[in-house]
PyMOL Python script that loads the backbone (N, CA, C, O; Angstrom):
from pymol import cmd

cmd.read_pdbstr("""\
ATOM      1  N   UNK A   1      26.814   4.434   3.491  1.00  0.00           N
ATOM      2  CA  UNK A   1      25.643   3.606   3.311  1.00  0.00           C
ATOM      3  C   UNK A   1      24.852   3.406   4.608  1.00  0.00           C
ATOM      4  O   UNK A   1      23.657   3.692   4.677  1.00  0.00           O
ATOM      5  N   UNK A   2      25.405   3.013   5.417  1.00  0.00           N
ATOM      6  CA  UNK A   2      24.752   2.856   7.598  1.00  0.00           C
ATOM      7  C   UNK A   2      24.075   4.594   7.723  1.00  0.00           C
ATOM      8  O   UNK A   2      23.440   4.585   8.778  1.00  0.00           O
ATOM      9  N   UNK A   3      24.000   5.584   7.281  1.00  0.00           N
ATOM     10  CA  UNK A   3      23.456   6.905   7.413  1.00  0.00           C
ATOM     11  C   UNK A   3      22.354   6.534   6.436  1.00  0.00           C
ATOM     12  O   UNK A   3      21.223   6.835   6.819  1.00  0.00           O
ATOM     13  N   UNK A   4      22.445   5.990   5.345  1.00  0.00           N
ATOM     14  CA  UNK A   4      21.521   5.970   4.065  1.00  0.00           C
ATOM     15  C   UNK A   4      20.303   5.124   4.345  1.00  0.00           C
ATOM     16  O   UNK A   4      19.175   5.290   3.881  1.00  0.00           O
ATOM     17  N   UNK A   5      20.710   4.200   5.170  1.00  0.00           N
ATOM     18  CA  UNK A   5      19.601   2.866   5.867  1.00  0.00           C
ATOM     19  C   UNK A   5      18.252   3.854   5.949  1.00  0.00           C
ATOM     20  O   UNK A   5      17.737   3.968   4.837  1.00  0.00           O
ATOM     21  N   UNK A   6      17.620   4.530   6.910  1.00  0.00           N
ATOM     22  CA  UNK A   6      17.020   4.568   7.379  1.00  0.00           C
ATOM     23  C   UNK A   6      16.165   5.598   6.209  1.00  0.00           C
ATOM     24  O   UNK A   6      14.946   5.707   6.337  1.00  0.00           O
ATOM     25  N   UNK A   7      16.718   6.166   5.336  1.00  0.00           N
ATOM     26  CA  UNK A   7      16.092   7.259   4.379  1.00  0.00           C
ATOM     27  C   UNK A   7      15.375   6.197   2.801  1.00  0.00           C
ATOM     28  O   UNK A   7      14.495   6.502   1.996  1.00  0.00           O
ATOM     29  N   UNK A   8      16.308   4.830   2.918  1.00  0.00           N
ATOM     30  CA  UNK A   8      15.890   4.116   1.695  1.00  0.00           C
ATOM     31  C   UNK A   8      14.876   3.222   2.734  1.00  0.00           C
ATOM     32  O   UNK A   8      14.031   2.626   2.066  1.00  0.00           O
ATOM     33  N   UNK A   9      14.786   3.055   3.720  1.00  0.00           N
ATOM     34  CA  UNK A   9      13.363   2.295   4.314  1.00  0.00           C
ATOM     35  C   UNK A   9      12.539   2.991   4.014  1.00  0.00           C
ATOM     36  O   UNK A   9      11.472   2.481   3.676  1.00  0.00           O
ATOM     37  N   UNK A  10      12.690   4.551   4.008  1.00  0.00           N
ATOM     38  CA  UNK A  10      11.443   5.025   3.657  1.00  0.00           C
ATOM     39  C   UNK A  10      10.673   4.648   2.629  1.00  0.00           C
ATOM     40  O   UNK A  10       9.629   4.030   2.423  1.00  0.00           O
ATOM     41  N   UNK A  11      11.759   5.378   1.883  1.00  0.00           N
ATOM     42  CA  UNK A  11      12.010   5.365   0.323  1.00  0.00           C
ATOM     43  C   UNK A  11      10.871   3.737  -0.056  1.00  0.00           C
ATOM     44  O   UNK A  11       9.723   3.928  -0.456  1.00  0.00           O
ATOM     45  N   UNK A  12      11.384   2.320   0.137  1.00  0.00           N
ATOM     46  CA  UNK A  12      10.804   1.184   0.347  1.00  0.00           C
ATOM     47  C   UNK A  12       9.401   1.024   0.370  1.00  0.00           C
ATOM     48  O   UNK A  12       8.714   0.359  -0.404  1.00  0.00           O
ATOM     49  N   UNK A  13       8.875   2.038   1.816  1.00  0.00           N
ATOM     50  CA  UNK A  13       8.060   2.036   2.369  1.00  0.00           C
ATOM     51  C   UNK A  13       6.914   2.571   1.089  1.00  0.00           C
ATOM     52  O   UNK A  13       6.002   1.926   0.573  1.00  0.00           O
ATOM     53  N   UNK A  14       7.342   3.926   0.839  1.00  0.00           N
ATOM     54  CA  UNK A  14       6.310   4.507  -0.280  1.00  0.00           C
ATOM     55  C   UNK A  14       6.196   4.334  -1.389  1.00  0.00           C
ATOM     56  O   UNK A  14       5.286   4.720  -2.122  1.00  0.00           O
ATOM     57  N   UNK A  15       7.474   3.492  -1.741  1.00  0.00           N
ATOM     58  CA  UNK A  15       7.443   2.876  -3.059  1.00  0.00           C
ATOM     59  C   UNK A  15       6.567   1.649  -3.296  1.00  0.00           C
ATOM     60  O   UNK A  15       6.204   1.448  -4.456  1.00  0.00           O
ATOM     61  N   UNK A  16       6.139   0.705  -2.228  1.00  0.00           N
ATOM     62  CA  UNK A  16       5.503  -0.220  -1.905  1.00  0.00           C
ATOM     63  C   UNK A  16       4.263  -0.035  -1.725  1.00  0.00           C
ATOM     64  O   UNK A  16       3.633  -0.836  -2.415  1.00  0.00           O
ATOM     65  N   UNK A  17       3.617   0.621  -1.143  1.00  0.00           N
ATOM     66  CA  UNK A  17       2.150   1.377  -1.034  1.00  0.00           C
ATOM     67  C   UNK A  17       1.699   1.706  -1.894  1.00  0.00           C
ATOM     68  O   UNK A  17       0.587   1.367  -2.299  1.00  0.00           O
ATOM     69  N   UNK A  18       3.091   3.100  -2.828  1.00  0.00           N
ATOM     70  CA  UNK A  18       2.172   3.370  -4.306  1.00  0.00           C
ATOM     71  C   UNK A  18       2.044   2.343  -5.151  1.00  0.00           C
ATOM     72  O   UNK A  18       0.951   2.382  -5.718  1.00  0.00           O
ATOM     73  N   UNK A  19       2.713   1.441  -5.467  1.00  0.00           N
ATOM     74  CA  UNK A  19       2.612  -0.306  -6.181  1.00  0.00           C
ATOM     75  C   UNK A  19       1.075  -0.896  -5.572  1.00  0.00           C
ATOM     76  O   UNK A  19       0.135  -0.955  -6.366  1.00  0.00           O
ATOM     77  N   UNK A  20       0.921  -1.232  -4.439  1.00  0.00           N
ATOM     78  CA  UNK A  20       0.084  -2.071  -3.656  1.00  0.00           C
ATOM     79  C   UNK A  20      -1.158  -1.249  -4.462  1.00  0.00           C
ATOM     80  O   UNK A  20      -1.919  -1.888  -5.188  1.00  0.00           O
ATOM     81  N   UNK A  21      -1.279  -0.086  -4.320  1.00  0.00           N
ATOM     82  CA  UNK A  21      -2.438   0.655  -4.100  1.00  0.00           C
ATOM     83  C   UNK A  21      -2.772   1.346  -5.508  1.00  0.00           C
ATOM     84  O   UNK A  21      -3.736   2.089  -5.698  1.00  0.00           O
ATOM     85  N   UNK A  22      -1.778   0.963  -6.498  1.00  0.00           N
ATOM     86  CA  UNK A  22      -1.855   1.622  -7.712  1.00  0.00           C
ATOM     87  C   UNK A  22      -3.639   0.573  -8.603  1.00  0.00           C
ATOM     88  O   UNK A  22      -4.027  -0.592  -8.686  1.00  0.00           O
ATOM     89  N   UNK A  23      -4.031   1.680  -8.956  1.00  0.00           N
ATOM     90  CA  UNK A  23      -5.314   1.244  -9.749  1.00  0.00           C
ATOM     91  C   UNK A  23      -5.477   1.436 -11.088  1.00  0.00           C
ATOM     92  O   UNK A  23      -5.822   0.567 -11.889  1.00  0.00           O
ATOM     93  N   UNK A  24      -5.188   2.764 -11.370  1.00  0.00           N
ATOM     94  CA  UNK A  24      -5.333   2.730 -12.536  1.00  0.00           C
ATOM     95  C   UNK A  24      -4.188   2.215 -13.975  1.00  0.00           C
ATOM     96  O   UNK A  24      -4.566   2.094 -15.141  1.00  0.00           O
ATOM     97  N   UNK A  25      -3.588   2.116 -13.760  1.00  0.00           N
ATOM     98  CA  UNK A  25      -2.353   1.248 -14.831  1.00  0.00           C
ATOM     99  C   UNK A  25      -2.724  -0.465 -14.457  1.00  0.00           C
ATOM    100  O   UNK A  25      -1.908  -1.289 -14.868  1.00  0.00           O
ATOM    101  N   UNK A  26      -3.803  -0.909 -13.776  1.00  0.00           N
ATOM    102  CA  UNK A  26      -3.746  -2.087 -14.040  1.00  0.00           C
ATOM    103  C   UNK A  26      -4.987  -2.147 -14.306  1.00  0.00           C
ATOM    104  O   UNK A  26      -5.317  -3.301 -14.580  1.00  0.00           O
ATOM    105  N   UNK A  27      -6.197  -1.083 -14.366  1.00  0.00           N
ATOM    106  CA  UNK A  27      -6.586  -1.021 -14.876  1.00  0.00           C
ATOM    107  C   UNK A  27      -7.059  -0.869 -16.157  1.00  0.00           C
ATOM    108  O   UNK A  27      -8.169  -1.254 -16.522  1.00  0.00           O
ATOM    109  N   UNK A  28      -6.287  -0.345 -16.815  1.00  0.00           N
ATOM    110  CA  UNK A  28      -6.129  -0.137 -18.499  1.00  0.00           C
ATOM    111  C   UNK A  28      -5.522  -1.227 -18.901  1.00  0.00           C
ATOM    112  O   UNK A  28      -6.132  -1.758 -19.829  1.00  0.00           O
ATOM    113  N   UNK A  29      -4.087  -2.057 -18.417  1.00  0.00           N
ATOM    114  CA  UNK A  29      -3.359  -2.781 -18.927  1.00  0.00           C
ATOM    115  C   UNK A  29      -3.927  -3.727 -18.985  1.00  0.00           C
ATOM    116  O   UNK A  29      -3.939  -4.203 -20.120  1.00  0.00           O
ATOM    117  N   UNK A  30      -4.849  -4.702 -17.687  1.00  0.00           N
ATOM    118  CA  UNK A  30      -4.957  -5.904 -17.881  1.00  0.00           C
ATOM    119  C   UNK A  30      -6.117  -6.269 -18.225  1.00  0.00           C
ATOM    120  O   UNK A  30      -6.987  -5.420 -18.027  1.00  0.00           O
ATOM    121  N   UNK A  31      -6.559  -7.573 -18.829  1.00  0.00           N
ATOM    122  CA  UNK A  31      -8.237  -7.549 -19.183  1.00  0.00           C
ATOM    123  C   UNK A  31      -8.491  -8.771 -18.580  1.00  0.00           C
ATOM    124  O   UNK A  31      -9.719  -8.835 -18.541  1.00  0.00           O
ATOM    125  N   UNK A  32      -8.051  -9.726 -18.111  1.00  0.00           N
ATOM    126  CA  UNK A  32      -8.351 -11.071 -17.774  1.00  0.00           C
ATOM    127  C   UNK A  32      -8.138 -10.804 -16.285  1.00  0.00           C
ATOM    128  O   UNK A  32      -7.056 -10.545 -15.760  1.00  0.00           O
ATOM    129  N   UNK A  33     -10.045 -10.965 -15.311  1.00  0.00           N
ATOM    130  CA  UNK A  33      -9.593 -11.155 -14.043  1.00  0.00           C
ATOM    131  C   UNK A  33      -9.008 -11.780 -13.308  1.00  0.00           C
ATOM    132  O   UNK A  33      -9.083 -11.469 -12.120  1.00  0.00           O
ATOM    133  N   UNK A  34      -8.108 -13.026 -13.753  1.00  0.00           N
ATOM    134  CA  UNK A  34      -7.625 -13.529 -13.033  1.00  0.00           C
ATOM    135  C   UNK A  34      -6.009 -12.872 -12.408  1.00  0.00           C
ATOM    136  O   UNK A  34      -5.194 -13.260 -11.571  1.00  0.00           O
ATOM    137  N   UNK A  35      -6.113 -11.695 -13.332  1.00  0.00           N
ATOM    138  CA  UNK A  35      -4.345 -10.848 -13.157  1.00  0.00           C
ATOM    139  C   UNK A  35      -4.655  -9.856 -12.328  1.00  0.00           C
ATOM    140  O   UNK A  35      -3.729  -9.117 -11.995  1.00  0.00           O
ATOM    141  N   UNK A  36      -5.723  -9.647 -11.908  1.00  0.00           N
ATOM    142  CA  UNK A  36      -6.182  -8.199 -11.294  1.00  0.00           C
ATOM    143  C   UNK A  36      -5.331  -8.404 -10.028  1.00  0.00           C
ATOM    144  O   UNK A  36      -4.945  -9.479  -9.569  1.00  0.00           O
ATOM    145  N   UNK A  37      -5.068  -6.910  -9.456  1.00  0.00           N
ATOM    146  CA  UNK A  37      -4.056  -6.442  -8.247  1.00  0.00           C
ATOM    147  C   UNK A  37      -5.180  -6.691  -7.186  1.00  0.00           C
ATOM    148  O   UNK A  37      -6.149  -7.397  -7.467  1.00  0.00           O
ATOM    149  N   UNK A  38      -5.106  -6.390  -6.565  1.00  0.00           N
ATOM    150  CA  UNK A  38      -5.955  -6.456  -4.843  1.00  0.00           C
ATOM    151  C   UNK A  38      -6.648  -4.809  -4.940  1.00  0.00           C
ATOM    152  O   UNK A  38      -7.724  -4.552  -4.401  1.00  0.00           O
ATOM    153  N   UNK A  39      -6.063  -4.059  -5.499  1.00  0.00           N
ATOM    154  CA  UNK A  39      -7.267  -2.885  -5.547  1.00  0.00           C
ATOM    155  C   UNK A  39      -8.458  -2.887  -6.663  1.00  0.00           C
ATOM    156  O   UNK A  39      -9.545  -2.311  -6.701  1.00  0.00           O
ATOM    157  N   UNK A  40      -7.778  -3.800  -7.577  1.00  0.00           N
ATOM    158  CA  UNK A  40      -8.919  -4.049  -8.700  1.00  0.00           C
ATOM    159  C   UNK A  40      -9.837  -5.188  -8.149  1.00  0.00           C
ATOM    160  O   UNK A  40     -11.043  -4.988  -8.290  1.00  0.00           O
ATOM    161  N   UNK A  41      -9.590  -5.946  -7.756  1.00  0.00           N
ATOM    162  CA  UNK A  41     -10.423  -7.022  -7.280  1.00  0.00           C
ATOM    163  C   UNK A  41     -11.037  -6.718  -6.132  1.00  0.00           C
ATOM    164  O   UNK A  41     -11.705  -7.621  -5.629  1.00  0.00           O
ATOM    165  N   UNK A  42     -10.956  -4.956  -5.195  1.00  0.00           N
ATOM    166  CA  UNK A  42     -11.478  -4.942  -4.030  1.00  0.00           C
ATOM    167  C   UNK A  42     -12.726  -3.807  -4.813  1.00  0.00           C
ATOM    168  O   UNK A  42     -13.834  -3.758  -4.280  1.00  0.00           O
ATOM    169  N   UNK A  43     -12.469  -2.992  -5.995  1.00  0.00           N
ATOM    170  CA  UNK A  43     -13.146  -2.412  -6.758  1.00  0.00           C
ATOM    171  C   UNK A  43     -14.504  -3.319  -7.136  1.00  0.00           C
ATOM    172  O   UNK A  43     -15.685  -2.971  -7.129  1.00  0.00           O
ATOM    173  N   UNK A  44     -14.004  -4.391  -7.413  1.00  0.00           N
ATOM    174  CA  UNK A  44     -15.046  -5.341  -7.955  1.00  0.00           C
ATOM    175  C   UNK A  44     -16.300  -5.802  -7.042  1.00  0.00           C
ATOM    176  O   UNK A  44     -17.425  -5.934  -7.524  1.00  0.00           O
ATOM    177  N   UNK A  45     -16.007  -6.033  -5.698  1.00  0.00           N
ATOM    178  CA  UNK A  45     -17.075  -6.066  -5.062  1.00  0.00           C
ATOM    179  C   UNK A  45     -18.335  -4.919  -5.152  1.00  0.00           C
ATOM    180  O   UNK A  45     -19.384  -5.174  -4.559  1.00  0.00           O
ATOM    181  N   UNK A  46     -18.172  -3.455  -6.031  1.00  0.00           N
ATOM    182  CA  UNK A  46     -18.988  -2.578  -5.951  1.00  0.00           C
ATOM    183  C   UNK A  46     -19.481  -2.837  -7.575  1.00  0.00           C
ATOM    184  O   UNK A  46     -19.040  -2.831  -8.724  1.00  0.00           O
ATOM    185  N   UNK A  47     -21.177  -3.147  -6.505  1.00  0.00           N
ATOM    186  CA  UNK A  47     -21.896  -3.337  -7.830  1.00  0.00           C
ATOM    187  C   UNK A  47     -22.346  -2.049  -8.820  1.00  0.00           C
ATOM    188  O   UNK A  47     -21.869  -0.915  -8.847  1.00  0.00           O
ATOM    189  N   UNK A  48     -23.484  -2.655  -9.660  1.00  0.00           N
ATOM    190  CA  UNK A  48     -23.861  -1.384 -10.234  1.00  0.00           C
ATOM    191  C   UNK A  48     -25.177  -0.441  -9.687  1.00  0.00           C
ATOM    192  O   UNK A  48     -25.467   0.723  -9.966  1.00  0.00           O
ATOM    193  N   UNK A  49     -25.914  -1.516  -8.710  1.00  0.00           N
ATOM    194  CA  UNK A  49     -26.869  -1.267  -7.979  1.00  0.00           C
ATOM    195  C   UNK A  49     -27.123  -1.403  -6.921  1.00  0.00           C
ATOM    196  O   UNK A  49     -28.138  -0.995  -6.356  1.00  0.00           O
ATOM    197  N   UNK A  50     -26.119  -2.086  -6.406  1.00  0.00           N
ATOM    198  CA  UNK A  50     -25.726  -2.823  -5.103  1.00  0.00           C
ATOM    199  C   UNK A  50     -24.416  -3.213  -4.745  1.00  0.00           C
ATOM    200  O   UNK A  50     -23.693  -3.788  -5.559  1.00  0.00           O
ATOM    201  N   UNK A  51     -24.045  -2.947  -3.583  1.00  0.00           N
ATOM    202  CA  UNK A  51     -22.828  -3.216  -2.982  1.00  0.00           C
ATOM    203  C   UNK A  51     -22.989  -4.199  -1.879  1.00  0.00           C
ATOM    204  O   UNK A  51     -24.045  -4.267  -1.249  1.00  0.00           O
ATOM    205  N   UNK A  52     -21.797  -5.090  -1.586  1.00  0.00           N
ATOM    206  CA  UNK A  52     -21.774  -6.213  -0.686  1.00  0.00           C
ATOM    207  C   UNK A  52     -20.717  -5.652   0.058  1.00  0.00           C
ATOM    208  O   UNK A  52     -19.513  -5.788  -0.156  1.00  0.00           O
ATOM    209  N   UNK A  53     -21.651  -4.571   1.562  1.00  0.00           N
ATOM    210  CA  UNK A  53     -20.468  -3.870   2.392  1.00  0.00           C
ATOM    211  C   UNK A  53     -19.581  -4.881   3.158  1.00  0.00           C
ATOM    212  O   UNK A  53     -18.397  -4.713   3.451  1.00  0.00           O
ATOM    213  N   UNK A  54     -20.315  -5.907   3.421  1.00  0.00           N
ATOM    214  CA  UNK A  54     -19.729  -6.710   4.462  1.00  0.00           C
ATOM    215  C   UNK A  54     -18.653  -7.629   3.958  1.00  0.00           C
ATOM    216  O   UNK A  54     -17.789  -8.216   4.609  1.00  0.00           O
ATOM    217  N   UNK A  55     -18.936  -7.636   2.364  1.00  0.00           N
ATOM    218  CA  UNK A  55     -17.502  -8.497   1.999  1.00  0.00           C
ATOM    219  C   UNK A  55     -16.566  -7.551   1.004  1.00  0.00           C
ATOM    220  O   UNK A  55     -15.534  -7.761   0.366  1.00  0.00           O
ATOM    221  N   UNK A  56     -17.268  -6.630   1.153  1.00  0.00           N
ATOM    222  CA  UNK A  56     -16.063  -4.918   0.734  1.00  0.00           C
ATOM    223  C   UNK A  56     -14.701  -4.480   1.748  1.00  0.00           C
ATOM    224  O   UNK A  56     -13.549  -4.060   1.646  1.00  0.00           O
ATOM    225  N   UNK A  57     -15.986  -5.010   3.072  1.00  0.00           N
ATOM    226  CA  UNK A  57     -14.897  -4.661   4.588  1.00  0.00           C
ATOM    227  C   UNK A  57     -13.672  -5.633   4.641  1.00  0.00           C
ATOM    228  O   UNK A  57     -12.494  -5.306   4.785  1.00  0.00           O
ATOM    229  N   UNK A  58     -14.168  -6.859   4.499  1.00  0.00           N
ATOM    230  CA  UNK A  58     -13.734  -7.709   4.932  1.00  0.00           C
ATOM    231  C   UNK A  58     -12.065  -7.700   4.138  1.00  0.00           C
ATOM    232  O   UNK A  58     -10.924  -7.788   4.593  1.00  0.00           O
ATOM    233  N   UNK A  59     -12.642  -7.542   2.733  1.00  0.00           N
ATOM    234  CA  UNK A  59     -11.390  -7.722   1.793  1.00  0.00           C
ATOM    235  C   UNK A  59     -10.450  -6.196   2.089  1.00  0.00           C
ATOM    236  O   UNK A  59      -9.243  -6.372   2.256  1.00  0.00           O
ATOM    237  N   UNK A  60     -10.847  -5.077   2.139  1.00  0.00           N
ATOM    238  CA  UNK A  60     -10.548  -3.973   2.780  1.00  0.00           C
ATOM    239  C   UNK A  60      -9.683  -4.409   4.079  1.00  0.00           C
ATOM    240  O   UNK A  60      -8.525  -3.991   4.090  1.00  0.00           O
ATOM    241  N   UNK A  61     -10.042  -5.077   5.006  1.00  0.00           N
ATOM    242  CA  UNK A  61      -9.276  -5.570   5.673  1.00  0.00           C
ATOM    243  C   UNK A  61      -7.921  -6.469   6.014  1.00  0.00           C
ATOM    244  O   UNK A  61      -7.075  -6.377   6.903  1.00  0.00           O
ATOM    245  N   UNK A  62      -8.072  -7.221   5.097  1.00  0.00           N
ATOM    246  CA  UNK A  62      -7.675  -8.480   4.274  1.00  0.00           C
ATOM    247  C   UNK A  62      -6.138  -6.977   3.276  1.00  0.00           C
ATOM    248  O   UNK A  62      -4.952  -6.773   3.535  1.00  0.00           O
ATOM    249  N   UNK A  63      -6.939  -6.446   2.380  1.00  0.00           N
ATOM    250  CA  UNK A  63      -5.435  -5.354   1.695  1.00  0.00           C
ATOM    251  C   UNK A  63      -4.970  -4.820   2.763  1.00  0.00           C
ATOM    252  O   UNK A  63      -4.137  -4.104   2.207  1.00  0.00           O
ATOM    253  N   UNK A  64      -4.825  -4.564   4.004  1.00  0.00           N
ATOM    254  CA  UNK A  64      -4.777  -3.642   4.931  1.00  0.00           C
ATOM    255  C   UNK A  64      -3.077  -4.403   5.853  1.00  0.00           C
ATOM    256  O   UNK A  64      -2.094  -4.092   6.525  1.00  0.00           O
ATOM    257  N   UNK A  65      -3.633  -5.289   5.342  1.00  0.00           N
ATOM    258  CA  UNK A  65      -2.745  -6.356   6.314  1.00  0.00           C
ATOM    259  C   UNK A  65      -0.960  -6.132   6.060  1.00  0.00           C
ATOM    260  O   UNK A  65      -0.181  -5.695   6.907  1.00  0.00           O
ATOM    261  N   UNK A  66      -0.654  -6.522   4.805  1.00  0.00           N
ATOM    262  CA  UNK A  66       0.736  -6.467   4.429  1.00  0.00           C
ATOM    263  C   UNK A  66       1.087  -5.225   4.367  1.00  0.00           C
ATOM    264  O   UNK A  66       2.255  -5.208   4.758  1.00  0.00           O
ATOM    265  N   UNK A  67       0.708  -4.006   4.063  1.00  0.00           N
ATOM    266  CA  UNK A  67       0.782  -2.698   4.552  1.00  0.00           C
ATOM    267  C   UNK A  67       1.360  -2.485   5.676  1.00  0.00           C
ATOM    268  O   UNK A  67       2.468  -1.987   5.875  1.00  0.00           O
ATOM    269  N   UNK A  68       0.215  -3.062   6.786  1.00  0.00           N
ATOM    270  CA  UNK A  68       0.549  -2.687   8.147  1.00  0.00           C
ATOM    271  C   UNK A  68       1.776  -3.062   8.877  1.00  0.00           C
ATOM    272  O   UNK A  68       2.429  -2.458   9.728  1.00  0.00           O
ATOM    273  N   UNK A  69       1.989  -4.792   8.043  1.00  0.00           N
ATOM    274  CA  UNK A  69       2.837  -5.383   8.760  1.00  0.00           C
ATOM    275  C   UNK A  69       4.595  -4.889   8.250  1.00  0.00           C
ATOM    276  O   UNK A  69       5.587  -5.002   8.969  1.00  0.00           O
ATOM    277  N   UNK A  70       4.557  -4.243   6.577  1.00  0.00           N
ATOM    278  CA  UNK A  70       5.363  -3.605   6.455  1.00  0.00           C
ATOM    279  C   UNK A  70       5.988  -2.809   7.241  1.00  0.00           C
ATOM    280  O   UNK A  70       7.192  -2.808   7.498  1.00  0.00           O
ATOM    281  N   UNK A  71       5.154  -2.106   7.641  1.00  0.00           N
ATOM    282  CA  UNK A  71       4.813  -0.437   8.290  1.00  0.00           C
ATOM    283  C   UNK A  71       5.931  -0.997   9.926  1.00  0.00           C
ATOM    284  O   UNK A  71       7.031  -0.627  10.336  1.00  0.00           O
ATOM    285  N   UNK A  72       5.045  -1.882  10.361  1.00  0.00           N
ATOM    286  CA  UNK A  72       6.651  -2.453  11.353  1.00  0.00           C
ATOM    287  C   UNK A  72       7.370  -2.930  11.715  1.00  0.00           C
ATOM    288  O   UNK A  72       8.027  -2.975  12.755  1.00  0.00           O
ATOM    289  N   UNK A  73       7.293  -3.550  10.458  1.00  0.00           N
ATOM    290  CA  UNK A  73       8.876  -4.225  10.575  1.00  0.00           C
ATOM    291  C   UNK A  73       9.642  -2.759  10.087  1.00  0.00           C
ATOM    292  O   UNK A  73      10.722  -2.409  10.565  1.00  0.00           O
ATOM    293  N   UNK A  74       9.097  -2.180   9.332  1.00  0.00           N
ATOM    294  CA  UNK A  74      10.618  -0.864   9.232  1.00  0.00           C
ATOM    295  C   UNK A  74       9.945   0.260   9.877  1.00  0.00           C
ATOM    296  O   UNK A  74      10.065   1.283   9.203  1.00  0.00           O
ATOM    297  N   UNK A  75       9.067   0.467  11.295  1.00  0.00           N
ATOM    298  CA  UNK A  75       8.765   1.128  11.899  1.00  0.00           C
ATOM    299  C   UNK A  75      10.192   2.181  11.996  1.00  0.00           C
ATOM    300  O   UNK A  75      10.338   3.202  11.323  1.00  0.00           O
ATOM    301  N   UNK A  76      11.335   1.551  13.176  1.00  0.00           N
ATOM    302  CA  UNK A  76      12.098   2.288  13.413  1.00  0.00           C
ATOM    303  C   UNK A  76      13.022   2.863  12.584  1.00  0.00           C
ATOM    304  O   UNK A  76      13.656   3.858  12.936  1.00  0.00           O
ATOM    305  N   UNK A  77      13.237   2.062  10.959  1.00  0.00           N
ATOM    306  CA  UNK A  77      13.727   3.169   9.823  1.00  0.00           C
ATOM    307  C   UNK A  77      13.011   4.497   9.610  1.00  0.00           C
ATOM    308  O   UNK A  77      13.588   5.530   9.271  1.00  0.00           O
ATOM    309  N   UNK A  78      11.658   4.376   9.844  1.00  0.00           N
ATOM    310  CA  UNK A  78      11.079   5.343   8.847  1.00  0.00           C
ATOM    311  C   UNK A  78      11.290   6.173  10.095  1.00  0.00           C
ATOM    312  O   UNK A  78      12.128   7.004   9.745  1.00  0.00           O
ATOM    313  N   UNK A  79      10.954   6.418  11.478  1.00  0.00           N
ATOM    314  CA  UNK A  79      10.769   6.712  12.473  1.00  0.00           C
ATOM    315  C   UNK A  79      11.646   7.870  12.619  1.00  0.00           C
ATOM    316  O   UNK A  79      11.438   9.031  12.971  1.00  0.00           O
ATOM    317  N   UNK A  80      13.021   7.019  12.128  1.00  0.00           N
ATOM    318  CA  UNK A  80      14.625   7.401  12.509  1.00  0.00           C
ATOM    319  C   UNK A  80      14.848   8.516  11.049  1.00  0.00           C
ATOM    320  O   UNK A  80      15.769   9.329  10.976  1.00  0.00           O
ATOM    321  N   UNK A  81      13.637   8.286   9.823  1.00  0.00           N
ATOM    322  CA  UNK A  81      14.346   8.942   8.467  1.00  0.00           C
ATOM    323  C   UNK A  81      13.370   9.937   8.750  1.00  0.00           C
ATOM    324  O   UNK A  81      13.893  10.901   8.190  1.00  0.00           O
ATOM    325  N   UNK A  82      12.254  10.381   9.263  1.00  0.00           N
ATOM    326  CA  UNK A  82      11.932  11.473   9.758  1.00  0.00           C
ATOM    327  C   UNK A  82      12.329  11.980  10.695  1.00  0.00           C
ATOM    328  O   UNK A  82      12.529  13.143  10.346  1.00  0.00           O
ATOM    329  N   UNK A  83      12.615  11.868  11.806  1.00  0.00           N
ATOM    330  CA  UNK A  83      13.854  13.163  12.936  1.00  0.00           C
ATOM    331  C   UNK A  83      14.768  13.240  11.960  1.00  0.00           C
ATOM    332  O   UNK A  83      14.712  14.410  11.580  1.00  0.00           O
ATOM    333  N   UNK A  84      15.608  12.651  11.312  1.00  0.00           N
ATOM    334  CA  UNK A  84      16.890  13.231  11.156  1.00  0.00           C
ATOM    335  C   UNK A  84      16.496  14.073   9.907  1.00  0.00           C
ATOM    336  O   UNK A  84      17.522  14.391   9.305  1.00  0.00           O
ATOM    337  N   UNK A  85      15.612  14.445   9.435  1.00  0.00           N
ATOM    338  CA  UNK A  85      15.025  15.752   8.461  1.00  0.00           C
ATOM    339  C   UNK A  85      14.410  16.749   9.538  1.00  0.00           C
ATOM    340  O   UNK A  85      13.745  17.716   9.168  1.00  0.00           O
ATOM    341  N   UNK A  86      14.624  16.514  10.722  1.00  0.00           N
ATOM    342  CA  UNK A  86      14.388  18.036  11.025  1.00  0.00           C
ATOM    343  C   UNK A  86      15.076  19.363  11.278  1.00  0.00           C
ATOM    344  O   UNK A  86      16.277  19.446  11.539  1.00  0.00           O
ATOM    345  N   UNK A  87      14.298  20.340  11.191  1.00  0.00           N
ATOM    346  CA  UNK A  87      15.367  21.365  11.104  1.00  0.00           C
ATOM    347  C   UNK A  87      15.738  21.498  11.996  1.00  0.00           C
ATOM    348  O   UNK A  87      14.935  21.113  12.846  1.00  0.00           O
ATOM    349  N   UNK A  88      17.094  22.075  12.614  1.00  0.00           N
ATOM    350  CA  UNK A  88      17.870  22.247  14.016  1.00  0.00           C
ATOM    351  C   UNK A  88      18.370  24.020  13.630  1.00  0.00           C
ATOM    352  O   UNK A  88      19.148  24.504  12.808  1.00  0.00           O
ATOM    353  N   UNK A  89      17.671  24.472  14.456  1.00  0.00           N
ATOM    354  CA  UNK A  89      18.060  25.662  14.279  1.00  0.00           C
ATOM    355  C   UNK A  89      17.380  26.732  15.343  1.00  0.00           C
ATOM    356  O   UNK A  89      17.669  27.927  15.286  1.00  0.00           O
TER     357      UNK A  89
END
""", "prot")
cmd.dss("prot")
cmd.show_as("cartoon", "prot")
cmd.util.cbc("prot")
cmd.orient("prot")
């Protein structure tokens, strides 16, 4: 399992992103905005004739956050589960 650590951070890592960032299955599923994910509700700022870039960015910024902060706290898993996939030869 102590060898396995660093390959299921990954694992974590991309499993979490594709969730965070998934659009279309919550798109079809849900109809009441108050359930919408953070990519549906960052969708929503784009109008039909007009867009509000500055509060597109902002929220863009705003999804960006728990990502990142994921990203290092298991920096040195993922770090450690890519070298040890390389080839030695």
């Amino acid at each position: 399992m102590p060898l396995s650590r660093s390959a299921l951070a990954v694992v974590l890592i991309f499993t979490f992103l594709d969730k965070w960032n998934n659009y279309l299955e919550p798109l079809i599923f849900l109809s009441s905005p108050d359930k919408f994910t953070v990519a549906l509700g960052l969708a929503s700022f784009r109008g039909l004739f007009s867009t509000d870039w500055h509060l597109l960015m902002a929220a863009s910024t705003v999804m960006i956050v728990p990502v990142v902060a994921l990203f290092f706290l298991l920096q040195r898993y993922f770090v450690r589960g890519v070298v040890s996939t390389e080839m030695k030869g």
